[in-house]
C-alpha positions in Angstrom: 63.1 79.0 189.5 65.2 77.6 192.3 67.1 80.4 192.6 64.2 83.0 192.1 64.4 84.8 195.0 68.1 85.1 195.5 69.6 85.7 192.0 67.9 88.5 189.4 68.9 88.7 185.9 69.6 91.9 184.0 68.7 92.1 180.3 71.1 94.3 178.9 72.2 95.7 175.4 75.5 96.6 173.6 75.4 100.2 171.6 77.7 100.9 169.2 78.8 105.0 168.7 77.2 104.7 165.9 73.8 103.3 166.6 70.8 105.3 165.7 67.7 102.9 167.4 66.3 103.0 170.4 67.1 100.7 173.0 64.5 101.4 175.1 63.3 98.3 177.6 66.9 97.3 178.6 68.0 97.3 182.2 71.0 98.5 181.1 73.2 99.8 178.1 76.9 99.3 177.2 78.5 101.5 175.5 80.7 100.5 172.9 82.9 101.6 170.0 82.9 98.4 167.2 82.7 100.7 163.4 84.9 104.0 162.4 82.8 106.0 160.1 84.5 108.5 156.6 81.2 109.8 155.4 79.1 107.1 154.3 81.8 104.5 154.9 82.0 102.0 157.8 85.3 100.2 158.8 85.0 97.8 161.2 87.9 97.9 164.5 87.4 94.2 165.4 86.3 92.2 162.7 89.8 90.7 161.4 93.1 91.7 162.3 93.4 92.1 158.1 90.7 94.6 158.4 91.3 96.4 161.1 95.3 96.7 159.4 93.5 98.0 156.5 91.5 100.7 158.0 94.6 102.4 160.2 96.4 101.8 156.3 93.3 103.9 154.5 92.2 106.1 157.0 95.7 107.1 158.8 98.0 106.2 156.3 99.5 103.6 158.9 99.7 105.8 162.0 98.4 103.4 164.4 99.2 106.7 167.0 97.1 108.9 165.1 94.3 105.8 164.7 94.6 105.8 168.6 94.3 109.3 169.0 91.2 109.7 166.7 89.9 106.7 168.5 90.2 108.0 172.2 88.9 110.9 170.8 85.4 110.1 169.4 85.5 106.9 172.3 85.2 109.9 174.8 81.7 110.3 174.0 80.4 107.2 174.2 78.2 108.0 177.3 76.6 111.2 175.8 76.4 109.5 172.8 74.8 105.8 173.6 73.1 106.6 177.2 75.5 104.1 178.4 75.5 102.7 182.2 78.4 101.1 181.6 81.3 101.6 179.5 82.8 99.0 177.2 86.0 98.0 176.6 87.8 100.8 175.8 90.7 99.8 174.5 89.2 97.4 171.7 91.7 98.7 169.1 94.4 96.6 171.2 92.5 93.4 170.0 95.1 92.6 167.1 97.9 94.3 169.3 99.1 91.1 171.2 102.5 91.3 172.4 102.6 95.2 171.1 102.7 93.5 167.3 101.3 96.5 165.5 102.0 99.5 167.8 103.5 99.9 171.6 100.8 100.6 174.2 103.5 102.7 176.2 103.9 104.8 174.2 103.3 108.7 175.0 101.2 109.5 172.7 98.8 106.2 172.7 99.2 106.9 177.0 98.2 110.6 176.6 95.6 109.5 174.0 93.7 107.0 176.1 94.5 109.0 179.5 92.4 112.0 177.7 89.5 109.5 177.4 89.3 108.0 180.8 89.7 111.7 182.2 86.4 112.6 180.3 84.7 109.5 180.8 85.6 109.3 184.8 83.2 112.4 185.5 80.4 110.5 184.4 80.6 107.9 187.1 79.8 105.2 185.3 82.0 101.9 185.5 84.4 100.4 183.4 83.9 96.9 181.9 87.0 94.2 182.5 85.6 92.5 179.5 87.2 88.8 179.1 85.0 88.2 175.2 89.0 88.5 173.4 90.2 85.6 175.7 87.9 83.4 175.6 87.8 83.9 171.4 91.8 83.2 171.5 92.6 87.4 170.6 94.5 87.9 173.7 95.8 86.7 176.7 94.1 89.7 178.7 91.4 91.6 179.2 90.5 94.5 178.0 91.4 97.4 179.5 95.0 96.8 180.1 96.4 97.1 183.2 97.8 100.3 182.5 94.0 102.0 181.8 93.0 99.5 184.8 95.4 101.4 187.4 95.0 104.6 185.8 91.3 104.2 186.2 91.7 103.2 189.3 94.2 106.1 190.4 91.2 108.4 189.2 88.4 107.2 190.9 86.8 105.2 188.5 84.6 102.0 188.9 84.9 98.6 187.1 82.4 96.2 186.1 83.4 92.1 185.5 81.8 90.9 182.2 82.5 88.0 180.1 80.9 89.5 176.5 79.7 86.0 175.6 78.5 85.4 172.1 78.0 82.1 173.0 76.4 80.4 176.6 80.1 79.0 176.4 81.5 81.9 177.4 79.2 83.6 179.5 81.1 82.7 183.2 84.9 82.8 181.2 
């Protein structure tokens, strides 16, 4: 109440790719990629680093290139897909990829793969979260996007957005 007349809150709401409700009543949406989908089968991208191992295993027989590829893909929809105002963390499949364990992020084809995303996803206009949820959880020691989609986002005109993805009031200003 203090603070009333200066400072006003935004109710917003995360939607996955997948989502089929309405989120109608929101000030604003996020658009977000957290499930794969093979015909009636979810996998879920950030759940555990075992699951998430297991899905690029099933799904891509262990291409985490082709994973990222078929990830950029479908993540370059999100907007069309979702409504979204802004668009969230793009690179979540990095989440388990601290220190490049499971695949390298400079690699061409994961570059070309997320390049083809922000390229689609820049003519939208709509910002890019710099999303700090992973750090303060203990995933990573960065946020996401990397600082490679950061200055390639950057070099192409995009707009950025600060949030903290809190699951908890503990994290809401990390």
């Amino acid at each position: 109440v203090k603070y009333a007349h200066k400072i006003k809150v935004y109710c917003g709401i995360e939607k996955d790719l997948y989502t089929t409700e309405s989120v109608g009543g929101f000030d604003y949406v996020i658009g977000a990629m957290h499930l794969y989908k093979v015909k009636d089968k979810y996998y879920f991208i950030d759940w555990t680093k075992q699951l998430f191992m297991q899905w690029v295993k099933e799904v891509f027989n262990g291409d985490y290139y082709a994973m990222a590829q078929n990830y950029y893909s479908l993540f370059s929809d999100i907007v069309e897909k979702t409504n979204a105002d802004i668009i969230g963390h793009i690179d979540l499949i990095t989440k388990f990829n601290q220190d490049y364990e499971l695949f390298d992020e400079n690699d061409e084809r994961y570059v070309n793969a997320y390049k083809m995303a922000v390229d689609k996803l820049i003519k939208y206009n709509k910002p890019f979260e710099i999303n700090t949820g992973a750090i303060s959880r203990g995933y990573r020691t960065t946020p996401y996007p990397s600082k490679q989609i950061l200055d390639y986002i950057k070099e192409r005109g995009g707009k950025v957005i600060l949030s903290s993805d809190s699951h908890s009031k503990e994290g809401v200003a990390f």
